[in-house]
N, C-alpha and C positions, 0 to 999 in steps of 0.2 A: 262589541264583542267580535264581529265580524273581521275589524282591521284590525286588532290584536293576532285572530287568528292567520290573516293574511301574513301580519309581521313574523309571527313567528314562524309562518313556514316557508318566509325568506330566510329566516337566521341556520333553520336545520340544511337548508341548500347550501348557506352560507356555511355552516360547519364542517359540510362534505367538502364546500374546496378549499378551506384554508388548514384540510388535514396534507396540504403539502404544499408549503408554503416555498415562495420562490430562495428568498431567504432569512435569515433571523438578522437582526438590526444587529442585537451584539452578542455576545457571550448571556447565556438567562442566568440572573439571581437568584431565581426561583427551582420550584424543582422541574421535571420533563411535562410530567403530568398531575394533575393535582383532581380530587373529588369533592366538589359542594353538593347539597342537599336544599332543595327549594317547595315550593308550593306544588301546586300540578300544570302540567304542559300547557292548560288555557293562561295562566297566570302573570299577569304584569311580572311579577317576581323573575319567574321562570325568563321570560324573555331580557329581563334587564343582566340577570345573570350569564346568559348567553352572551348579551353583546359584550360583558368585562372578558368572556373567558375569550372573544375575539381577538381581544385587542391584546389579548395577552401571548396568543397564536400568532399573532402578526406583528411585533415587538420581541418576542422572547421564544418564539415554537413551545411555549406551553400550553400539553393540552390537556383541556378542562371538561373534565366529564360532571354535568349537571343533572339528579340525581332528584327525581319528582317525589312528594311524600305528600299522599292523602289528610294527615295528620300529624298533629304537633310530634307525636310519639316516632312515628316513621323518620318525621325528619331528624329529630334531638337523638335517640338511641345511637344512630350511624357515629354522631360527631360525639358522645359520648365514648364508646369503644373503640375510638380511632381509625374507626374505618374510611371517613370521609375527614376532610380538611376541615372546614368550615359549612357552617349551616347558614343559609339565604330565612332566616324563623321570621317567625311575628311577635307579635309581644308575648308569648309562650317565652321564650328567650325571657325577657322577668322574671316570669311564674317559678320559670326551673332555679333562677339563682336567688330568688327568694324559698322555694323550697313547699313552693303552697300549691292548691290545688292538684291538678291530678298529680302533680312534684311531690305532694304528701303522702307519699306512698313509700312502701315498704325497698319497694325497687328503687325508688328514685333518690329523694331528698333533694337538699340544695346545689347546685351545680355550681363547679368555676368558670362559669363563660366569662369571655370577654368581648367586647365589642372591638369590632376593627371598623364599620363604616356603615351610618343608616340612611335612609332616603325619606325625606319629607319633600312631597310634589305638590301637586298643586290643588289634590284632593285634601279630604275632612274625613274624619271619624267621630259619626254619632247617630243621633236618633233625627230619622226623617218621621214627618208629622203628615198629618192626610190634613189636605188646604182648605178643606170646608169647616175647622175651628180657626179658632180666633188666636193662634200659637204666633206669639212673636219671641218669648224669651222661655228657659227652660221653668218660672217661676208659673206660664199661663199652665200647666200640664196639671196641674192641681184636680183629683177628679177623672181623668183621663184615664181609658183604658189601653194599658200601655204589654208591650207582648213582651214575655217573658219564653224562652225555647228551652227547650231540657234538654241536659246535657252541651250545655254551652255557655260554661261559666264567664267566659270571655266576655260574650255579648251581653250578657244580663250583667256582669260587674260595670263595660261601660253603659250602660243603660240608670242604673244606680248613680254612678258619679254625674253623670246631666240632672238627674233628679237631685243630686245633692245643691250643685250648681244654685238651683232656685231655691231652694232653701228646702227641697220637699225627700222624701222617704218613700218607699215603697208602701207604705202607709197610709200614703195620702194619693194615692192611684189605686187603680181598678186592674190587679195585676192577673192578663189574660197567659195562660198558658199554653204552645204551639210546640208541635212535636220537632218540626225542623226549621231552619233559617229563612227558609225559601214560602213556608207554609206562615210566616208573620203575617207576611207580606200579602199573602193570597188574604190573612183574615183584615187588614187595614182595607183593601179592596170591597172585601164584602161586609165591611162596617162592625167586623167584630173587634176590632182592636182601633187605636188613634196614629201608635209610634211605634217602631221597629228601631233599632239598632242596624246601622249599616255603615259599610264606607260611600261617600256625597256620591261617585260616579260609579258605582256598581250597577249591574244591570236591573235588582230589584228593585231600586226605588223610582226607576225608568219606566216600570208596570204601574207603578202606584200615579208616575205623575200623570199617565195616561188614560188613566181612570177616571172617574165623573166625580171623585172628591177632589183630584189636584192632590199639590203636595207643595208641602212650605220648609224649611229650616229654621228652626230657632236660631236666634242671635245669642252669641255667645258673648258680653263685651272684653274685650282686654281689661279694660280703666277698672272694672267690677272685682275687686282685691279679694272680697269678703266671700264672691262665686266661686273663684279661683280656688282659693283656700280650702272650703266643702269638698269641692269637684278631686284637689288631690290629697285630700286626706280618705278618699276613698279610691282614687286610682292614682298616685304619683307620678304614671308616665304619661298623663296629660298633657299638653302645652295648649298657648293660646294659636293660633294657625290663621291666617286670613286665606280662605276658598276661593279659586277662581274655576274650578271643575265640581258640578254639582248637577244631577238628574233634575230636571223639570225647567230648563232652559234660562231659567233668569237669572243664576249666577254666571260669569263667565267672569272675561280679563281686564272688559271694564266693567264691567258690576262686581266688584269681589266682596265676600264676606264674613262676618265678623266669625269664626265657627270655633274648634278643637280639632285637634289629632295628636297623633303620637306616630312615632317611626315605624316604616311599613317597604320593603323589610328592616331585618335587622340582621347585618352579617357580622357573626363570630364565630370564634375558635374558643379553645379552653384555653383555661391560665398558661397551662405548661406548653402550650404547641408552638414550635421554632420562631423564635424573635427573630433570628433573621430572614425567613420566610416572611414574618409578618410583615417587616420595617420594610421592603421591597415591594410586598404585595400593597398597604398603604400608600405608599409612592408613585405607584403605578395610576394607583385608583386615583390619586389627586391630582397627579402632571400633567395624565393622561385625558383627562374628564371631558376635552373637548371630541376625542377619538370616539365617545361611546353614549354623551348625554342626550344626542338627539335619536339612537337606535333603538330603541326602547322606551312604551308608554312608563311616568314617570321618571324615568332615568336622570333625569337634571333634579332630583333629588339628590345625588349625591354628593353634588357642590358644597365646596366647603362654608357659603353662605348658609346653607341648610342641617348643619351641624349643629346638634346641641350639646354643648360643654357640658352643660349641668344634668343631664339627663341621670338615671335611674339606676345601667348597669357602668362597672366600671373600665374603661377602657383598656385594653393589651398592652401591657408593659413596654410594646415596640411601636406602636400608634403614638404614646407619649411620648416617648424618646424621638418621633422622627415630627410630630408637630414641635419639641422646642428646636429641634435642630433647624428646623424652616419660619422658627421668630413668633408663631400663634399661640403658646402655650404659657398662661399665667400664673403668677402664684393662688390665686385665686381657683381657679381649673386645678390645680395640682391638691389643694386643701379640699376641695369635691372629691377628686379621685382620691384622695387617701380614707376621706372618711367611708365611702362605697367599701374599698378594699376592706376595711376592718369591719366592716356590716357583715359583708357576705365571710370573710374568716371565721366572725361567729360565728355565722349560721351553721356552718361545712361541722365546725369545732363541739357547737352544740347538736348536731346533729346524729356525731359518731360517737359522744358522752350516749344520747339518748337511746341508739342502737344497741350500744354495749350493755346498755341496764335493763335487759328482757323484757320490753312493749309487751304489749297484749297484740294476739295473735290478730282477732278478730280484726278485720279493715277499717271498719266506721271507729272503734276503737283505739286504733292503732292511731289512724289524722286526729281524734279528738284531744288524745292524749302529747303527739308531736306539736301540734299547735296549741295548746296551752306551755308549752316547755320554748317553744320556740319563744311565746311574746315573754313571757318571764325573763328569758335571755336577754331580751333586747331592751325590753322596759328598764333592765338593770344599766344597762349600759346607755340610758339615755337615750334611745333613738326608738321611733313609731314604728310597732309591728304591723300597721295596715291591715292587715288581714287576721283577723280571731275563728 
C-alpha cells in the first residue's frame, strides 16, 4: 500500500506538469477534455487510470479529469446521466446491465453499458483460507465457517460461486456474519471464521497471512469442467486465471497458481456514447500499451493478451469495428457479442414493459416482483437468468 501510494503521488505531480505540454504529436481525435469515474484515490484503478489519461496529455493534449467514487452508485450515476465519459467500475458494471441487485431498483434497472477495455493482472479473485486447515481445493471448505458481510452482495455472491466450484452450497458451511469487509478478516484472525472473500494481493489477507493461523489458497483446477460449470452458473464472469501475485509470500512468478478472477476494472461507456470517440480512445489504449503498462500497479492487464472475447458484457459497437479493422475479430467473437446484445435489449425492453404496468410501491416488493418478470423474460428466450 505504501508504493501504490508513493505511485500515485508521483502521477498527481505528474498531472500538474503535463497540464502544459510542450506539444501535442498531432491534431486529437478525441475530445480536449474528457471525465472518467474510478474507485478511490488509494486504488490501483485510480492510478492505472491516471497513467491512460497521461498518455493521452502527452499524445493528443487531452485532458482527463479522473473522478473518485466511494461506491458502485457514485461512480455508475455520473456515466449514466452523462456527466462523465466513461466509468473505470468493477464487476458492478454486470450487476447494472443485467439489471440485478442494487440495479433492481426502482431508479435504476438494466443499463446499456458497453465495455471499451478491462484489466486482468496478475492478481486473483476469491476466498483466502486461514492455513492451519487442511484447504487445498474449494470442495475441502465442507463444514467450514466461512464469513458472509452485510450489505455486500458482491463478495458473498463470489464467495457462493467457489462454494459452488466444490460442489458445496451455503448449506454445507458454517455461514458466519461480519458487519464489514475489513471486520471478516479480523474474525479469521481471531478464529471466528475460516474464509473471506478477497482480491490475492489486497492488504487484508496480508494481516491474515501474518497471523499464527497462516493462510493458504484453494486450487482452483482449469482441467475441472464440471467446477467450472457450478462456479459460473452462479457467477458468469468468472474465468479460470493463473496467480502470480498473492498475500502470504508463496505464490509469485515462479510459483504461480491455479486460482479465478474476473476483470478489475472494467472501463465503459453506454451504448449510445460517440463511436468515434470510442474507436480512437480503443486505439490509443491498444498501440499505445507500451506508454502506460508499466505506470501503474496492474496496468499490463490491459494487453490485448489479457482480453476476454467471451466475457459477460457486450462490447461498444466502436471496440468491434476497430478490433476487425486490426484482423482480431472472429465470427465466433461476433456470434458472442450479438447474442450479449439481445440479452441485455431484453432486459432494457422488459424492463420498461414492467415499469409501465404499475409495480408495487413497496421496495422489497417492487425487486421481488422485477426479478420474477425478468427470469420469465429470459427463461422464454432461452438464456439463464442467473440471478432469481
Amino acid at each position: 500500500m505504501n508504493n501504490l501510494k508513493k505511485i500515485l503521488a508521483g502521477f498527481a505531480l505528474a498531472g500538474v506538469i503535463a497540464l502544459n505540454p510542450v506539444s501535442a504529436d498531432t491534431a486529437s481525435p478525441l475530445p480536449s477534455t474528457m471525465a472518467w469515474t474510478s474507485y478511490p484515490t488509494s486504488s490501483a484503478n485510480y492510478a492505472q487510470l491516471l497513467a491512460l489519461g497521461n498518455v493521452l496529455k502527452k499524445k493528443f493534449n487531452v485532458s482527463v479529469r479522473v473522478l473518485p467514487g466511494d461506491n458502485d452508485v457514485s461512480r455508475m450515476t455520473p456515466l449514466r446521466t452523462g456527466r462523465v465519459d466513461l466509468c473505470g467500475c468493477g464487476i458492478a458494471s454486470y450487476y447494472a446491465s443485467e439489471g440485478v441487485l442494487l440495479f433492481a431498483d426502482a431508479a435504476w434497472g438494466p443499463q446499456p453499458v458497453r465495455v471499451i477495455r478491462t484489466s486482468i493482472a496478475d492478481f486473483g479473485m476469491g476466498l483466502v483460507v486461514a492455513g492451519d486447515l487442511e484447504v487445498k481445493t474449494p470442495a475441502d471448505l465442507k463444514g467450514k465457517k466461512i464469513a458472509w458481510v452485510r450489505g455486500a452482495p458482491s463478495l458473498n455472491l463470489g464467495t457462493e460461486a467457489y462454494l459452488a466450484f466444490g460442489g458445496l452450497s451455503w448449506d454445507d458451511v458454517e455461514r458466519v456474519e461480519f458487519p464489514g469487509y475489513n471486520r471478516s478478516f479480523d474474525g479469521i484472525i481471531q478464529g471466528l471464521a475460516d474464509a473471506a472473500f478477497t482480491m490475492t494481493s489486497a492488504p487484508a489477507p496480508e494481516q491474515v497471512a501474518a497471523s499464527p493461523r497462516g493462510i493458504t489458497w484453494p486450487e482452483l483446477s482449469p482441467d475441472d469442467e464440471e467446477g467450472w460449470a457450478r462456479m459460473k452458473n452462479v457467477a458468469p464472469y468468472f474465468q479460470s486465471h493463473e496467480v502470480t501475485s498473492a498475500a502470504g509470500g508463496v505464490v509469485n512468478k515462479d510459483h504461480p497458481h491455479a486460482f479465478a478472477s474476473y476483470p478489475y476494472p472494467v472501463m465503459v461507456a453506454t451504448r449510445n456514447y460517440d463511436s468515434d470517440i470510442v474507436y480512437n480512445l480503443i486505439k490509443v489504449i491498444h498501440e499505445d500499451y507500451d506508454e502506460y503498462k508499466n505506470d501503474a500497479p496492474g496496468a499490463t492487464g490491459y494487453g490485448i493478451d489479457s482480453q476476454n472475447m467471451f466475457w459477460v458484457i457486450p462490447f461498444h459497437d466502436a471496440v468491434v469495428r476497430y478490433y476487425k479493422d486490426i484482423g482480431i475479430w472472429t465470427d465466433e467473437m461476433q456470434a458472442h457479442q450479438d447474442q450479449l446484445v439481445r440479452r441485455q435489449a431484453l432486459l432494457i425492453k422488459t424492463w420498461n414493459a414492467f415499469v409501465d404496468d404499475n409495480p408495487p410501491s413497496d421496495q422489497d416488493q417492487f425487486r421481488e416482483a422485477w426479478m420474477q418478470a425478468r427470469a420469465t423474460a429470459l427463461e422464454a428466450e432461452d438464456m439463464n437468468p442467473v440471478f432469481y
